[in-house]
C-alpha positions in Angstrom: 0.0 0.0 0.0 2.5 2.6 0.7 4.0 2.5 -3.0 0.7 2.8 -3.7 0.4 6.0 -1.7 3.7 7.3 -3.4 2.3 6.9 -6.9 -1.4 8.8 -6.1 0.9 11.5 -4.3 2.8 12.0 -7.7 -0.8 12.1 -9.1 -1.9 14.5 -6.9 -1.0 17.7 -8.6 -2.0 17.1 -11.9 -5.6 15.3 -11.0 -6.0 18.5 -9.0 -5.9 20.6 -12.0 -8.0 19.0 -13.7 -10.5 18.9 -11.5 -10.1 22.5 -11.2 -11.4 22.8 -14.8 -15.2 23.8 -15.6 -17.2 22.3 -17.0 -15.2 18.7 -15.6 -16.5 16.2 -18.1 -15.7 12.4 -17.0 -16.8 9.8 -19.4 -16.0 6.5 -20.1 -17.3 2.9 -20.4 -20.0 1.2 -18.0 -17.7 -1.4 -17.9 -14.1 -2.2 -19.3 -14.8 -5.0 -21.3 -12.0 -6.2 -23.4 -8.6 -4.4 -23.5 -9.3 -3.0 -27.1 -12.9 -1.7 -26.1 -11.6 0.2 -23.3 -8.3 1.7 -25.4 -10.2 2.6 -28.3 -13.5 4.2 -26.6 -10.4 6.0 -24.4 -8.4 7.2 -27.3 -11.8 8.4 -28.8 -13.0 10.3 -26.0 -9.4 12.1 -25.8 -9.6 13.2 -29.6 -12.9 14.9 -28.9 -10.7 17.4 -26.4 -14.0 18.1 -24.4 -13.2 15.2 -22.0 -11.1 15.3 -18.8 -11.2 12.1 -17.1 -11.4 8.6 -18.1 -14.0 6.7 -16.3 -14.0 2.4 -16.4 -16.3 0.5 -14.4 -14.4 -2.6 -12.9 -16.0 -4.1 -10.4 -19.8 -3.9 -11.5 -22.5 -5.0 -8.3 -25.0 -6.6 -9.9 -28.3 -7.2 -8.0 -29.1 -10.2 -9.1 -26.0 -13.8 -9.2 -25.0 -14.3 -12.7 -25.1 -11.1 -14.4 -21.6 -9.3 -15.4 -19.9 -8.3 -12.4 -16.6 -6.7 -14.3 -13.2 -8.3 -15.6 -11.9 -7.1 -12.4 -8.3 -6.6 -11.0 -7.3 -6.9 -14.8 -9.5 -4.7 -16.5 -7.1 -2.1 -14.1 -4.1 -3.0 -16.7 -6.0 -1.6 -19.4 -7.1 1.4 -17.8 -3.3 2.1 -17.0 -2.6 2.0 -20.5 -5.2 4.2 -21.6 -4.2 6.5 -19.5 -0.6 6.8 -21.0 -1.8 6.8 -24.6 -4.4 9.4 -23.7 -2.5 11.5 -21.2 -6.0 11.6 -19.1 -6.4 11.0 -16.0 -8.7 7.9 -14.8 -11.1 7.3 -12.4 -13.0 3.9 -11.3 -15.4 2.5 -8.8 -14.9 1.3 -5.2 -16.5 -0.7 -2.9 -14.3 -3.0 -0.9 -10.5 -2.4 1.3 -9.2 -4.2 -2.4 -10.5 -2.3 -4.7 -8.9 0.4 -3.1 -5.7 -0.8 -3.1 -6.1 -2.6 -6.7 -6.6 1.0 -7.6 -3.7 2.8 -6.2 -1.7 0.0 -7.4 -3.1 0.3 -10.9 -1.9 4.5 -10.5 -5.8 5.2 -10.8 -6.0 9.3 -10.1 -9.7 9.3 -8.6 -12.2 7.1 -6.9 -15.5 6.9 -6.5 -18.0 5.3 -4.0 -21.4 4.1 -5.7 -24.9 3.9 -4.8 -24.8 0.8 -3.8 -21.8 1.7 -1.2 -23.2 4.5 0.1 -25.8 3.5 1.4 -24.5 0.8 3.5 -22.5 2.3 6.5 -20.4 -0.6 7.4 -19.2 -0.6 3.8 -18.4 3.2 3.9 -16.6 2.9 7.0 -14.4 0.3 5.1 -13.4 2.1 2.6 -13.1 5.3 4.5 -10.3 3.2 6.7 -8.8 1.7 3.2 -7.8 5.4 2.1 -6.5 6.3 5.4 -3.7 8.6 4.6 -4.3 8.3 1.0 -4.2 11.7 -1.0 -6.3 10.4 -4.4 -9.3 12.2 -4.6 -12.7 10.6 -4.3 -16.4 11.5 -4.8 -19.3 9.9 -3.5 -22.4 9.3 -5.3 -26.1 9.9 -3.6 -27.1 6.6 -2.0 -30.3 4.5 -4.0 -32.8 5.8 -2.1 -33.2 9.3 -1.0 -31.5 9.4 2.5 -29.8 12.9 2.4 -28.6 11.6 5.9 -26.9 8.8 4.4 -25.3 10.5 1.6 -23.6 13.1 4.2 -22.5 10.6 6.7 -20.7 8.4 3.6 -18.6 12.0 2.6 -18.2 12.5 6.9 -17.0 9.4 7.0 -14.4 9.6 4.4 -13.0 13.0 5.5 -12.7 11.6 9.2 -10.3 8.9 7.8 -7.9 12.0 6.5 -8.7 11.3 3.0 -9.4 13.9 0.4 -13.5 14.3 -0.1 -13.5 16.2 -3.6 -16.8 16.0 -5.0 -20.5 14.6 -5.0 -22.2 12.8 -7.9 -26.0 12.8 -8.6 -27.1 9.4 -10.3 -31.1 9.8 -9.0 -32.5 7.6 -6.1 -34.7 4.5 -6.4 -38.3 5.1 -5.9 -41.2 2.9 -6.5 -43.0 5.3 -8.8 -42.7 4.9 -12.3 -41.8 8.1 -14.9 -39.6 9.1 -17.3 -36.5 8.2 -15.6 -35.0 5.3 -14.3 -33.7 6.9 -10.9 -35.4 10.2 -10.1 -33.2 12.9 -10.2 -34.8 15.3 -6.9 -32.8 17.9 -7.8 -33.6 19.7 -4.3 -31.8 16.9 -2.2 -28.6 17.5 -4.4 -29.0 21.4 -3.6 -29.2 20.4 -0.2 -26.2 18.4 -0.3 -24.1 21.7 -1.9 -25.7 23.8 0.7 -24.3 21.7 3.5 -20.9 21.0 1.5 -20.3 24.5 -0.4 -16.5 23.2 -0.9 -17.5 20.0 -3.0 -17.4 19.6 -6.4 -20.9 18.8 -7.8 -21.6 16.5 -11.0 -24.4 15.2 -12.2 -24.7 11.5 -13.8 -26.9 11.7 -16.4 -26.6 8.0 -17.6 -27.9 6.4 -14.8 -30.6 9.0 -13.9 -31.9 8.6 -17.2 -31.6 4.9 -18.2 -32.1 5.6 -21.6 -30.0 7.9 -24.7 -33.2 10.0 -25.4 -33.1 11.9 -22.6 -29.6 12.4 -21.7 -29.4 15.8 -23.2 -32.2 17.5 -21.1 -30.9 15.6 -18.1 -27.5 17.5 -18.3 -28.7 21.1 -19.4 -31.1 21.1 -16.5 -28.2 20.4 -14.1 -26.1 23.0 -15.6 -28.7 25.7 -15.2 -28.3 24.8 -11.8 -25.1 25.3 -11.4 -23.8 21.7 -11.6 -19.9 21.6 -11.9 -19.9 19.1 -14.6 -20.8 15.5 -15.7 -19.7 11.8 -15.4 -21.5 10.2 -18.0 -21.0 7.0 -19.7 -19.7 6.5 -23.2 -18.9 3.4 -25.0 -17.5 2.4 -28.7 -19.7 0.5 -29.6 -23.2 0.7 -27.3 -25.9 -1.3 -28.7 -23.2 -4.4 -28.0 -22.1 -3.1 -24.6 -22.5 -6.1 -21.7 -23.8 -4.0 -19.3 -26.6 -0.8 -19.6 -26.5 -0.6 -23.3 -29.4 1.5 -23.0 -27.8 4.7 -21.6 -24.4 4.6 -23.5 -23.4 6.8 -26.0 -20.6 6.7 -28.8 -17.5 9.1 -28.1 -18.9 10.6 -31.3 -22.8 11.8 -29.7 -21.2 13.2 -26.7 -18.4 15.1 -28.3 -22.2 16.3 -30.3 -24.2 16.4 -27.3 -21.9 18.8 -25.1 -21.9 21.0 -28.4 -25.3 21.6 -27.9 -25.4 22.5 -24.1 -25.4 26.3 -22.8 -22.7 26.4 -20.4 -23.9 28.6 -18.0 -22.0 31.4 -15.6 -22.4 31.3 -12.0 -21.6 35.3 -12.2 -20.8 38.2 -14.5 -18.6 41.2 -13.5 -21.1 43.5 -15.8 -22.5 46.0 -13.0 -25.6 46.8 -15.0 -26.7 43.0 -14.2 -25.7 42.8 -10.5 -27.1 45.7 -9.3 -30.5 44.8 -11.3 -30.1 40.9 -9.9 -29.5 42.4 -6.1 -32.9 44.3 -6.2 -34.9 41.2 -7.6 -33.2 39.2 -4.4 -34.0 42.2 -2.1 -37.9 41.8 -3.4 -37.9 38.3 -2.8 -36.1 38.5 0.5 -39.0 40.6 1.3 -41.8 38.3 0.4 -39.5 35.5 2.4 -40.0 37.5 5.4 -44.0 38.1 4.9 -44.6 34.7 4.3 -42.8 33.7 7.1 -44.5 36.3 9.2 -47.9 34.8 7.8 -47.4 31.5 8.8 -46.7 32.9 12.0 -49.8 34.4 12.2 -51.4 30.7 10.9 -50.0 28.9 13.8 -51.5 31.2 16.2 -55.0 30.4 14.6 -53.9 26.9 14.5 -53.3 26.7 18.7 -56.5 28.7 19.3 -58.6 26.1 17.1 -56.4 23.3 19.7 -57.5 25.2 22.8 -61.2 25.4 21.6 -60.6 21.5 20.4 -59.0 20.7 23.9 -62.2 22.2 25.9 -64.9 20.4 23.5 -63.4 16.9 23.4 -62.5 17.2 19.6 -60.0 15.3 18.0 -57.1 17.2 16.4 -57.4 15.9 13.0 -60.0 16.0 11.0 -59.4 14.5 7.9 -62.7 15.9 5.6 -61.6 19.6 6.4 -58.0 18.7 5.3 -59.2 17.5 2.3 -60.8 20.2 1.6 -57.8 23.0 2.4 -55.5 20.6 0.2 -58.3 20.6 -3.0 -58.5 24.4 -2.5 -54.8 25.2 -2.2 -54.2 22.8 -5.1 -56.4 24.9 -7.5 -55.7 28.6 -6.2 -52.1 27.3 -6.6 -52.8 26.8 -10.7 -54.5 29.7 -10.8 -51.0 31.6 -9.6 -48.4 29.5 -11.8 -47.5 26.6 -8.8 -47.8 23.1 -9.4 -49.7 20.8 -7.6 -46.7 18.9 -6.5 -45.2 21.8 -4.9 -48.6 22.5 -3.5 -48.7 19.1 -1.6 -45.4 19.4 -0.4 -45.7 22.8 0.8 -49.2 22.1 2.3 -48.0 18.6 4.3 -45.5 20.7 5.6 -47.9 23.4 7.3 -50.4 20.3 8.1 -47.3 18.6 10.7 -46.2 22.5 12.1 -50.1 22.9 12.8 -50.8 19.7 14.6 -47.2 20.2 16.8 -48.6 23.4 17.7 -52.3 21.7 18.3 -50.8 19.4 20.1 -48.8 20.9 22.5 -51.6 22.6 23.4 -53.7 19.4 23.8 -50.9 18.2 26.4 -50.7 21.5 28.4 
C-alpha cells in the first residue's frame, strides 16, 4: 500500500488541475470489457478534447447472481494503458478495502463510491479506513434511495479517515413510482447536499438517472442551469453491444455532439448593470421570504387557538374531511397563480405537521 500511496501523491497535482477545470467532463465505459474496447473508446474520448477524465467501471454490483460483475483486477491494466496513450487521468469504482488498493496499485488518479456503497455504512466505513492517509481524490455518489442523511454521513466518513473528499455525484434515487426516468433525479436533495458542502465539487450523472439515450441531453442542461460543476456520463465504442446498460451509453462521437449543444452557464458576470439589477430582484424576494414567514406565524397562532377550543370540547385534532378540503382548495388557487400541484402538496403537508405540533402541545398543556 505505501508505494501505492507514493504513486497517487505523484498524481496529486496534476488530477487536481483537472479537477479545477469547468465544465469537468468524465466519461467513459460502464464497464471495461476487453482491452481494445476500453483503449479505443479512451483514445476516442481524448480526440474529442471536451473530455477530462477517463471513467471504467471494474467491479460492476449486480443485483441479481449471474449477471456481469466486471473483468476485475485486470481490466485495471488496461485502464493504466489508456491513460498513458491518452494522457488523461482515470477514475474507477470502489466498494471494498481491495478495490482500493487494486486501484492505487493500478496508479488510478480518482475514486469513486457508488450507490450501492453509500448506502450501506459498514461498507463506507471500510473504505473510508482503506484510504486512510491516501491523497487520491474521491467522490461519492447519492445513496439509491433518497437518504440525504446517508449521503452526508458516507462524505463525513471519508473525511474523518484523513482522506481527500472532492466532490458529490447525482445518479437519481430508487423510488417505486414509475416516470420518465430510471432513478429520479430530486434535484432539491442534491442542492441540499451543496448547501451543507459548499466546498465539494458537484456533477451530475446523467446516464444512470436517465436509463435511456433519449433523454440524456435535457438531463445535463437542466443540471447546468443549476449550477452543476460538470458531468460523469457514460460512453462506450460501440453501445448497442455493450455487456452492461447498453441502454444509456453513447458513442464518443454523440457526446463530443451532445456537449456542443449545451449552454454552459456562468455562476456570475462582472457586468455591474446585471448585479445591481439581480441584487434588487433578491431584495424583493427576501422581502416576500419574510411576509410569508410572518404569515405563517400568524397561521400557527390560529392553529393553537382552534387546539384550545378543540381541547375544551373533546374534539380530536385531526379531522381528515376539512384537510381534504384545504389541500383541493390550495391545489387549485395554486394553478390559478403559476405553482404546481406537487409543490402544492409538499408545501401544504409541511404546514399540516407545524399545525398539529402546535395543536398538540396545546392538547398536552
Amino acid at each position: 500500500m505505501k508505494e501505492a500511496e507514493k504513486l497517487t501523491k505523484a498524481n496529486g497535482p496534476n488530477i487536481l488541475n483537472v479537477l479545477s477545470k469547468r465544465p469537468l467532463i468524465i466519461s467513459g465505459p460502464c464497464s471495461a470489457e476487453t482491452e481494445e474496447q476500453l483503449i479505443s473508446t479512451a483514445v476516442r474520448l481524448a480526440q474529442t478534447g471536451r473530455v477530462n477524465v477517463i471513467r471504467a467501471g471494474i467491479w460492476k454490483p449486480r443485483t441479481h447472481p449471474g449477471g456481469f460483475e466486471g473483468v476485475g483486477v485486470s481490466g485495471l491494466s488496461w485502464l493504466l494503458k489508456a491513460k498513458k496513450l491518452t494522457a488523461l487521468p482515470t477514475t474507477v469504482e470502489v466498494a471494498t478495502a481491495k478495490h482500493v488498493e487494486y486501484s492505487l496499485q493500478f496508479e488510478v488518479d480518482m475514486l469513486w463510491v457508488g450507490a450501492r456503497t453509500t448506502v450501506n455504512p459498514f461498507s463506507m466505513q471500510e473504505v473510508a479506513q482503506a484510504l486512510h492517509g491516501v491523497q487520491t481524490p474521491v467522490f461519492v455518489k447519492n445513496p439509491v434511495n433518497p437518504d440525504l442523511e446517508l449521503w452526508a454521513g458516507a462524505v463525513e466518513r471519508i473525511a474523518c479517515c484523513g482522506a481527500k473528499v472532492m466532490g458529490l455525484v447525482l445518479r437519481g434515487f430508487s423510488t417505486f413510482a414509475s416516470g420518465e426516468y430510471r432513478n429520479q433525479p430530486m434535484w432539491h436533495l442534491a442542492i441540499e447536499m451543496k448547501r451543507r458542502f459548499p466546498e465539494l465539487i458537484m456533477i451530475c450523472d446523467p446516464s444512470h438517472i436517465c436509463g435511456q439515450r433519449e433523454s440524456l441531453q435535457k438531463v445535463i442542461q437542466h443540471s447546468i442551469d443549476l449550477g452543476f460543476d460538470g458531468i460523469m456520463i457514460e460512453s462506450h465504442i460501440d453501445p448497442k453491444n455493450a455487456w452492461s446498460d447498453a441502454n444509456q451509453q453513447i458513442t464518443p462521437a454523440l457526446l463530443e455532439q451532445m456537449l456542443n449543444q449545451i449552454i454552459w452557464r456562468k455562476e456570475s458576470t462582472p457586468e455591474q448593470a446585471f448585479n445591481i439589477a439581480l441584487e434588487k430582484f433578491r431584495e424583493q424576494i427576501t422581502q416576500l421570504d419574510d411576509y410569508i414567514i410572518s404569515l405563517l406565524g400568524q397561521r400557527m397562532s390560529i392553529a393553537e387557538k382552534i387546539g384550545q377550543f378543540k381541547r375544551d370540547n373533546q374534539i380530536t385534532i385531526l379531522q381528515a374531511n376539512r384537510w381534504n378540503e384545504i389541500i383541493a382548495r390550495a391545489k387549485k388557487h395554486g394553478e390559478m397563480v403559476g405553482l404546481s400541484t406537487e409543490f402544492i402538496s409538499r408545501y401544504m403537508d409541511a404546514v399540516h405537521i407545524e399545525s398539529i405540533h402546535h395543536q398538540n402541545q396545546i392538547m398536552n398543556e
